[in-house]
C-alpha positions in Angstrom: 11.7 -15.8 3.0 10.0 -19.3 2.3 7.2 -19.9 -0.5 4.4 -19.8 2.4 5.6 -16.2 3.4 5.5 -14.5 0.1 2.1 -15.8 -0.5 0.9 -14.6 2.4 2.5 -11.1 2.3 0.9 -11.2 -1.4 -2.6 -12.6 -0.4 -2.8 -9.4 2.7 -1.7 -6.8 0.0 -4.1 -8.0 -2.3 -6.9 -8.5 -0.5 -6.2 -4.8 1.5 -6.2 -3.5 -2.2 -9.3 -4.3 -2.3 -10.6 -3.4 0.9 -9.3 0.2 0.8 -11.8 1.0 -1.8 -15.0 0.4 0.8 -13.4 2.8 3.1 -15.4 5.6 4.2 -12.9 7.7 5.1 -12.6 11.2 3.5 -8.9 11.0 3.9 -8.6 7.9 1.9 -11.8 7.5 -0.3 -10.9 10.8 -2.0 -7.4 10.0 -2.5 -6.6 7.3 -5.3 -4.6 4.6 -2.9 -2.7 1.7 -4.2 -1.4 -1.5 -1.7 2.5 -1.6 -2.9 3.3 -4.7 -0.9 2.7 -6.0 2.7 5.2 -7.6 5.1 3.9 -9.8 7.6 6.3 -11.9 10.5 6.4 -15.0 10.6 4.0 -15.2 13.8 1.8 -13.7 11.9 1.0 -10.6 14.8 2.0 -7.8 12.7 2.0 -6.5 9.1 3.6 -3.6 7.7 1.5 -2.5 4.3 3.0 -0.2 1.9 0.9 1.9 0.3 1.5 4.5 -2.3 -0.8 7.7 -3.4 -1.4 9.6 -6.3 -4.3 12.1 -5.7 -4.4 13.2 -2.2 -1.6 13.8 0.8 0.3 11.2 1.4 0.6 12.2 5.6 -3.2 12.8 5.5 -4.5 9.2 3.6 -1.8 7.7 6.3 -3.4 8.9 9.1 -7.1 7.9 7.2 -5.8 4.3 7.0 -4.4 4.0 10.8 -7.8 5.7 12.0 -9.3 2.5 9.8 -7.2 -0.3 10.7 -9.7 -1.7 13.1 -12.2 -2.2 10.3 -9.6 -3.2 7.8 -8.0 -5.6 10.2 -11.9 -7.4 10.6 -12.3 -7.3 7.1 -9.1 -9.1 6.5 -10.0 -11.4 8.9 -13.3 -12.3 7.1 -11.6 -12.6 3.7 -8.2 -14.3 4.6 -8.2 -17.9 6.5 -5.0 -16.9 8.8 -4.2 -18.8 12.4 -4.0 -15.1 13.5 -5.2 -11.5 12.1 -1.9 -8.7 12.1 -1.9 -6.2 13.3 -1.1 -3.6 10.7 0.9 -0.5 10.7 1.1 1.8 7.3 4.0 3.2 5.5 3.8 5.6 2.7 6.2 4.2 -0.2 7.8 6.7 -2.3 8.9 4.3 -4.9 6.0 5.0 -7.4 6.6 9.0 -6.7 10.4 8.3 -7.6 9.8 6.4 -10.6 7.5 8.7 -12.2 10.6 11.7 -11.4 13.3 9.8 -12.9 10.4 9.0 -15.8 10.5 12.5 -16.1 14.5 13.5 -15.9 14.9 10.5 -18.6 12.4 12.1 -20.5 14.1 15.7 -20.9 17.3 14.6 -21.5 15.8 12.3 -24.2 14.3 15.4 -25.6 17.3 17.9 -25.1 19.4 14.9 -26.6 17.7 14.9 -30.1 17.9 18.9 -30.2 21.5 18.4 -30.7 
């Protein structure tokens, strides 16, 4: 992936980061969500956000966020100077979920380590 790429994946994550927070969607105002990292092609036609959760379910803020998309996707479009606005498609990412567990597992045998 070249230079331009990355800061445009960055730039699209960012700026729906920020975004996210004016929707006013039950599903995803009450739920605390984070943009992981966005993956836009080359064209620059679609865009595949990762998003993560901590408050809320994760198969309820996705379907929040694709019922949103219209208004995220002209808000992106007013914020970002791209050739072309993606289309975006959302994917729940796990990886903060699974970093907190093995946080956890680390954790215990850290504690049941010292009791010996």
């Amino acid at each position: 992936m070249n230079h331009r790429q990355e800061r445009i994946n960055d730039s699209v994550a960012q700026t729906l980061g920020e975004i996210i927070r004016n929707v006013k969607d039950p599903r995803v105002s009450g739920a605390f969500v984070t943009v992981n990292a966005a993956r836009v092609t080359p064209d620059l036609k679609f865009a595949k956000i990762y998003f993560g959760t901590i408050t809320g379910d994760p198969a309820e803020v996705q379907k929040g966020l694709e019922c949103a998309a219209g208004f995220l996707r002209s808000s992106l479009a007013a914020r970002l100077n791209l050739r072309q606005t993606p289309e975006l498609t959302f994917v729940h990412d796990k990886s903060a979920e699974h970093g907190a567990y093995i946080a956890q597992v680390l954790k215990e045998l850290n504690v049941n380590g010292n009791e010996n």
